[in-house]
N, C-alpha and C positions, 0 to 999 in steps of 0.2 A: 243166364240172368246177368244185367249187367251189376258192376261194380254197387253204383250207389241203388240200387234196389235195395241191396242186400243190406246197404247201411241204414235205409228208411226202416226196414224191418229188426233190423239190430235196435235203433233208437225205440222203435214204437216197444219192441218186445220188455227194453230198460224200464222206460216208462210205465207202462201196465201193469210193472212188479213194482212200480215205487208208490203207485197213486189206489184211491179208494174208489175209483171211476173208472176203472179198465178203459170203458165201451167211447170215453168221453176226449180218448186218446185219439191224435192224429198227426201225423207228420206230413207236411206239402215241403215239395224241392225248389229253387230258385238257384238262377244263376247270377253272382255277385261278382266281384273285383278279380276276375281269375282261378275262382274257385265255388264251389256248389256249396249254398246255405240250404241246410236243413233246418224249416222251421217249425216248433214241436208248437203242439198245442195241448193244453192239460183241462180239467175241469176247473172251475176259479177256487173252490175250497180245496183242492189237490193242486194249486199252486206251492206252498210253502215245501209241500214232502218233495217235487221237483226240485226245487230249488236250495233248501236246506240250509240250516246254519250259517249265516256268514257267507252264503251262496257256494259251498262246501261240495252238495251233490253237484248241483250243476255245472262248478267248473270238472269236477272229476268226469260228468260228462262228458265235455268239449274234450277235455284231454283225450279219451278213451276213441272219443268218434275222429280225433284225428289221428291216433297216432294209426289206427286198422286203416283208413284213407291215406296215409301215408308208407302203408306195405302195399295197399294197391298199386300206386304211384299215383294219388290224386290228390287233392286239395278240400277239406269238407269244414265248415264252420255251422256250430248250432246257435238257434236263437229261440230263445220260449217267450213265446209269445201271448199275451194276457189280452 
């Protein structure tokens, strides 16, 4: 399985424990500035639990989804998209 597969399903699995719409969860891949954007997608009333306080969860996100892309030795950036 490659590397970021496994991150698409790390993010999606984060998300489905954070939101009230499991099913409304989806994560698509893109290739950006030298490095792979993970773009989540949430239900729009399960926006806020993604993103959180002062956007709290979702930078703990990012951090999380890069530092495991950076023991892979790759480069991954999230983006939630609305």
């Amino acid at each position: 399985m490659e590397v970021f597969d496994r991150m698409k399903e790390l993010l999606t699995y984060i998300a489905q424990n954070l939101v009230d719409h499991p099913d409304a969860v989806s994560v698509s891949e893109r290739e950006g500035d030298g490095e792979t954007v993970l773009e989540l997608r949430v239900a729009p009333d399960d926006m806020g639990k993604v993103i959180g306080r002062q956007g709290r969860i979702a930078k703990e996100i990012r951090a999380l989804m890069r530092s495991v892309a950076q023991r892979q030795g790759g480069k991954v950036s999230v983006e939630i998209i609305d």
